[in-house]
C-alpha atoms as a printed R data frame, in Angstrom:
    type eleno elety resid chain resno       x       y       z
1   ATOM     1    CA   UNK     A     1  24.804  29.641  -1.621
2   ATOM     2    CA   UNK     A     2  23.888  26.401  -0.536
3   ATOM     3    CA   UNK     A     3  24.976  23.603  -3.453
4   ATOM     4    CA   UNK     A     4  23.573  20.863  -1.068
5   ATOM     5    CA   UNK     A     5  20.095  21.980  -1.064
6   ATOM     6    CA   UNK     A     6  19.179  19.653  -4.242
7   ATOM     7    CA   UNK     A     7  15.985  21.275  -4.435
8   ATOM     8    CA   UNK     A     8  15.132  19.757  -1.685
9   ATOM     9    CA   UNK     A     9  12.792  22.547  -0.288
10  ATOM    10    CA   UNK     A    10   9.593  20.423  -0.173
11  ATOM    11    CA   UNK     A    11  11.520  17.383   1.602
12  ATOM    12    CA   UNK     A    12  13.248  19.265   4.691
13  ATOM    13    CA   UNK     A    13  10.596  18.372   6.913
14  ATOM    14    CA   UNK     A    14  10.691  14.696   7.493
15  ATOM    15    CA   UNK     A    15   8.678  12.274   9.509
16  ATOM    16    CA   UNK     A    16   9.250  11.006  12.359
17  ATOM    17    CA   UNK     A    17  12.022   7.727  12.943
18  ATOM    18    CA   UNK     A    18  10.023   4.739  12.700
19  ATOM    19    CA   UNK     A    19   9.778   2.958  16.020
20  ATOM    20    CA   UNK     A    20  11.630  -0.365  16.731
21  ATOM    21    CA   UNK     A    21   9.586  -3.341  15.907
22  ATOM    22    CA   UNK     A    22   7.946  -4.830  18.891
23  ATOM    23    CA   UNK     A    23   8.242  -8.615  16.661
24  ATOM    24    CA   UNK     A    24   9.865 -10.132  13.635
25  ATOM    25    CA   UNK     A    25   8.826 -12.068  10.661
26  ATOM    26    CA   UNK     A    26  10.491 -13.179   7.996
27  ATOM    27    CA   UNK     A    27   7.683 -13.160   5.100
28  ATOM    28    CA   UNK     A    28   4.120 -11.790   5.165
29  ATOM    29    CA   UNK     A    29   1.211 -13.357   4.241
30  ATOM    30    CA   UNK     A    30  -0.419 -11.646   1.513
31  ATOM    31    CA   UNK     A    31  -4.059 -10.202   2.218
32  ATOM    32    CA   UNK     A    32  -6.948 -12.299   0.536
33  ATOM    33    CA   UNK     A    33  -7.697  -9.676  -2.722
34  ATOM    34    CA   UNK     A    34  -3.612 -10.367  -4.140
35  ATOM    35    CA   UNK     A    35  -2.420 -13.232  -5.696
36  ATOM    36    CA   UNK     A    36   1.294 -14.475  -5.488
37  ATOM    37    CA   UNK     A    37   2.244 -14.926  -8.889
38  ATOM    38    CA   UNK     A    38   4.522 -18.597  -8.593
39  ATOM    39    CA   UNK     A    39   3.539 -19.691  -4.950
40  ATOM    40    CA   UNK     A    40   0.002 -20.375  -5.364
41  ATOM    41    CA   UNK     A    41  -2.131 -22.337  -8.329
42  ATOM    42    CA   UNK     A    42  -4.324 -19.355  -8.611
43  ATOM    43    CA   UNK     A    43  -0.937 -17.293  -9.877
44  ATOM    44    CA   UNK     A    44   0.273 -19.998 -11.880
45  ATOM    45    CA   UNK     A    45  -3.195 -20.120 -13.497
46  ATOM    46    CA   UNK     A    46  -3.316 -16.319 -14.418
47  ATOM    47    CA   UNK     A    47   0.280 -16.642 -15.845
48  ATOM    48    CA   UNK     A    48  -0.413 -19.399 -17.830
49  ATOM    49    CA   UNK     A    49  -3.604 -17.974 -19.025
50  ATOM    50    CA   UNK     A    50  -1.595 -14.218 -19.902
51  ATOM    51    CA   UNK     A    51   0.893 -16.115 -21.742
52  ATOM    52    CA   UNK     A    52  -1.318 -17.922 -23.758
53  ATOM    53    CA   UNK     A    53  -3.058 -15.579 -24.734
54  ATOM    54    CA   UNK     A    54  -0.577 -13.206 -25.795
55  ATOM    55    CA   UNK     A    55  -0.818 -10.744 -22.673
56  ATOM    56    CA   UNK     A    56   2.028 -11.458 -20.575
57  ATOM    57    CA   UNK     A    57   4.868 -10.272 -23.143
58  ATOM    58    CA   UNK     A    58   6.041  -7.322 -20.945
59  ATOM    59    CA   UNK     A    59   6.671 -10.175 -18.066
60  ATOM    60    CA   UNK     A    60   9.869 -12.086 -19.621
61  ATOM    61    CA   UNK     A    61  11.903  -8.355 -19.273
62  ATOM    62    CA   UNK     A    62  10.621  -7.454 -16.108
63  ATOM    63    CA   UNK     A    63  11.815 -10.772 -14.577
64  ATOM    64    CA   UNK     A    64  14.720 -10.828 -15.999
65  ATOM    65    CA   UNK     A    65  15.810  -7.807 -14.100
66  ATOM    66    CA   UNK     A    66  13.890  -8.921 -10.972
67  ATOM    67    CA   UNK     A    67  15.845  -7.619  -7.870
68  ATOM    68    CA   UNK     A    68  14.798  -7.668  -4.331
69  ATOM    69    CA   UNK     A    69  14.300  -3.703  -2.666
70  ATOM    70    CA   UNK     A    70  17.053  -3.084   0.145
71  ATOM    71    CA   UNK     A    71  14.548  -1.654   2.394
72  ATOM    72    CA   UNK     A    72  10.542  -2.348   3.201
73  ATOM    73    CA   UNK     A    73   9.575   1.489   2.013
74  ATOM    74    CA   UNK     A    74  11.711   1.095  -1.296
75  ATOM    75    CA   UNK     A    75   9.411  -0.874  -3.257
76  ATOM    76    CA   UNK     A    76   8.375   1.666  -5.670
77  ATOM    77    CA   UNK     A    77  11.601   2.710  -5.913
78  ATOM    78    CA   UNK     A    78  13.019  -0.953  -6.308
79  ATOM    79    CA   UNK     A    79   9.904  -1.187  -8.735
80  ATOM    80    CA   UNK     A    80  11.263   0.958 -10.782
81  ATOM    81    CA   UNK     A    81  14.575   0.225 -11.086
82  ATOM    82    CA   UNK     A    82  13.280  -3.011 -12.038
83  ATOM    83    CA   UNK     A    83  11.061  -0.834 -15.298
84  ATOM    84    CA   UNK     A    84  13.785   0.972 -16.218
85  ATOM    85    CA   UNK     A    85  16.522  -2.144 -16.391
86  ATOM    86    CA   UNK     A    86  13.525  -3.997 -18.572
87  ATOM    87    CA   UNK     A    87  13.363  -0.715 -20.928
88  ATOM    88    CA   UNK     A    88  16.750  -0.822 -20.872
89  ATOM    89    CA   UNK     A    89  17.424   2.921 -20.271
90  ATOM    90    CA   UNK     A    90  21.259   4.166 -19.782
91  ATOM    91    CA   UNK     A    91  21.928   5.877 -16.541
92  ATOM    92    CA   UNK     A    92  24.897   7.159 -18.300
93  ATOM    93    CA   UNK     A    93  26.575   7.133 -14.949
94  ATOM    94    CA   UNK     A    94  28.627   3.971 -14.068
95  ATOM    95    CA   UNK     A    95  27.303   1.107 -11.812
96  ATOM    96    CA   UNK     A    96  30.557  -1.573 -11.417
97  ATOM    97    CA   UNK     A    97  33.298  -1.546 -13.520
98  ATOM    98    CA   UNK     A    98  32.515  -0.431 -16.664
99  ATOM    99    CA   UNK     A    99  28.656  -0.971 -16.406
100 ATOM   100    CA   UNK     A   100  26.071   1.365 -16.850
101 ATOM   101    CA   UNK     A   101  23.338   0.102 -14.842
102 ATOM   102    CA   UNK     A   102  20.614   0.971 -12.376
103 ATOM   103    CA   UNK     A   103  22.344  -1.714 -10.267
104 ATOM   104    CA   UNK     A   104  20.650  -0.076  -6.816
105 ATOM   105    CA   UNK     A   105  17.995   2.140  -5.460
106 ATOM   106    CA   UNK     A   106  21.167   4.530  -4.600
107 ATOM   107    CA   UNK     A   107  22.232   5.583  -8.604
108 ATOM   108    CA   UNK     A   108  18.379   6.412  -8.763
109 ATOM   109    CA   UNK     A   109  17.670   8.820  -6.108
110 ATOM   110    CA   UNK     A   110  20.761  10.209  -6.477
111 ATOM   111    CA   UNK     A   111  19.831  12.193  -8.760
112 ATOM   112    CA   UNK     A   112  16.241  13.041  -7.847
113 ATOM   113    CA   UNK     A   113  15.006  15.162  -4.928
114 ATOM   114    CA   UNK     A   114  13.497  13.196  -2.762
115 ATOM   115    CA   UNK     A   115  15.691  11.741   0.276
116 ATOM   116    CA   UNK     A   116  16.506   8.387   0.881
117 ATOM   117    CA   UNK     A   117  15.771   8.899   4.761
118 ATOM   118    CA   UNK     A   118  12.462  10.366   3.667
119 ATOM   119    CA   UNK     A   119  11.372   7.283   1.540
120 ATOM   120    CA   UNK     A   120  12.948   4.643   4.293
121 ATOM   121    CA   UNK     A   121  10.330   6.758   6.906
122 ATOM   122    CA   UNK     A   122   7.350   7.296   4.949
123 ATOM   123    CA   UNK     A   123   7.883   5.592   1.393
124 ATOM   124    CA   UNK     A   124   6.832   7.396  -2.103
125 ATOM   125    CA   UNK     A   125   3.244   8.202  -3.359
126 ATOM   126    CA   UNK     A   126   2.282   7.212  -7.131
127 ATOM   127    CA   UNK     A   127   2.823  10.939  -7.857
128 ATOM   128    CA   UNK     A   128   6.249  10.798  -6.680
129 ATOM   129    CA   UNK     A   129   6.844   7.451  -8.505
130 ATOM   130    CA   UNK     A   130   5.888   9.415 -11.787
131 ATOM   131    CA   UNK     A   131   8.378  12.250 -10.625
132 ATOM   132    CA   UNK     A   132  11.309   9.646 -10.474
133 ATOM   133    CA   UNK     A   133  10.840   7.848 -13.417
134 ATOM   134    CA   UNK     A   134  10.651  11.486 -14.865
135 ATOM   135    CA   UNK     A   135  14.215  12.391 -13.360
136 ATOM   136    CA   UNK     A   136  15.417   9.232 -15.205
137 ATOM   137    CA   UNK     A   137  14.171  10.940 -18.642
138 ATOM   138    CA   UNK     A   138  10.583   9.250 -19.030
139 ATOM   139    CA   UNK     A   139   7.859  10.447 -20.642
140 ATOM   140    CA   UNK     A   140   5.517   8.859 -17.652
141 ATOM   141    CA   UNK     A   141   1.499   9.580 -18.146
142 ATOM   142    CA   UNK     A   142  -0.233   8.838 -14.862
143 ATOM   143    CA   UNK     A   143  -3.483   6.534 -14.790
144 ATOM   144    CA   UNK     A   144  -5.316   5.282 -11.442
145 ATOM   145    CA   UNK     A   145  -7.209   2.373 -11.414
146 ATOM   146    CA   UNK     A   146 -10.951   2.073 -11.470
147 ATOM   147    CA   UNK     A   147 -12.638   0.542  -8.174
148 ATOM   148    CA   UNK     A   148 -15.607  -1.463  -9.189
149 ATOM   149    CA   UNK     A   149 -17.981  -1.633  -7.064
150 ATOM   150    CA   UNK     A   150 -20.199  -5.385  -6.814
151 ATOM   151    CA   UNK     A   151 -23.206  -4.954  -5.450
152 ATOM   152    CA   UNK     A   152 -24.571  -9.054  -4.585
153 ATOM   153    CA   UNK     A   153 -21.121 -10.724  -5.059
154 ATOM   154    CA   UNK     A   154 -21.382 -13.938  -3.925
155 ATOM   155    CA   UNK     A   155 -19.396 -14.461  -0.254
156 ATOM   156    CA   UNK     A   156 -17.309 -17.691  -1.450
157 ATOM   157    CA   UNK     A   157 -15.074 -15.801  -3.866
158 ATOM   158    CA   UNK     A   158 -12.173 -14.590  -1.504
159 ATOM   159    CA   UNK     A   159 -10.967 -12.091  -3.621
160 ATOM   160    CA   UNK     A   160 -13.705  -9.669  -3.062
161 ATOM   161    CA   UNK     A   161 -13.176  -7.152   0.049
162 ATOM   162    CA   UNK     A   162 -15.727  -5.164   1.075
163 ATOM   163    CA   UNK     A   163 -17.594  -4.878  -1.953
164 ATOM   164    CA   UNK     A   164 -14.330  -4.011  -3.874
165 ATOM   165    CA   UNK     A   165 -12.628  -6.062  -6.729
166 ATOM   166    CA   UNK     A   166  -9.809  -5.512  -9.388
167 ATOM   167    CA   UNK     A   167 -10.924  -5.350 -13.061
168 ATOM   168    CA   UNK     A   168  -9.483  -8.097 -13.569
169 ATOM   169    CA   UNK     A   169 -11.345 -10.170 -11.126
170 ATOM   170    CA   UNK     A   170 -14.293  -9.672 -13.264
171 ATOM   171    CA   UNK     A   171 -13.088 -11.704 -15.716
């Protein structure tokens, strides 16, 4: 009888400690095919553009409950804590005080079976994204992308890699 097992069966194998970093930085420079939403005119641009033309509703709740992740392999976990703040689900567990709030990536995998140690060695995949958004009570329907492949793209538009754009670069 082993109450600490969690379900955990799939997880008891994990990787490997990362290795100490042989160098620091302190921000990374994003690769030519994404966009930084506020620090470049391109970003600005798209926002502007989203908001006016009605697209960009969903943004004004998600930034609101912007947080920073605690560690470099949380952001899909940080990610959602972010979604589920914005949807404003109850955790019915208690944060501070008296709130009820997915205040850290701790309350959320608390309660799911995936370790923390796990996801600060390897990070999540998408399908265990859905899985922890469906431990929080979500009703989560999983969708991948489409890669569109360009075939003559002209070489000036830095936002094409390897013959490989976002749909929305089409536009």
């Amino acid at each position: 009888n082993n109450n600490n097992n969690n379900n955990n069966n799939s997880y008891t194998e994990l990787p490997p400690p990362l290795p100490e970093p042989l160098y620091t930085f302190h921000k990374r420079v994003l690769p030519p095919s994404c966009t930084a939403l506020g620090a470049s005119p391109q970003g600005r641009r798209r926002l502007l553009e989203a908001l006016s033309n009605n697209t960009a509703e969903s943004y004004w709740a998600l930034s609101e409950h912007f947080t920073n992740q605690s560690d470099p392999a949380f952001c899909g976990v940080t990610t959602l804590l972010v979604v589920l703040n914005a949807m404003c689900v109850d955790p019915h567990v208690r944060w501070r005080h008296g709130w009820r709030w997915y205040g850290d990536e701790e309350l959320l995998l608390d309660r799911c079976c995936i370790p923390q140690e796990k996801i600060r060695r390897a990070g999540i995949t998408i399908e265990e994204f859905a899985n922890l958004a469906k431990c929080q009570g979500l009703k989560v329907t999983l969708r991948r992308p489409t890669t569109v492949q360009i075939s003559n793209k002209s070489t000036n538009n830095d936002n094409a890699t390897n013959g490989e754009v976002c749909q929305d670069d089409l536009q």
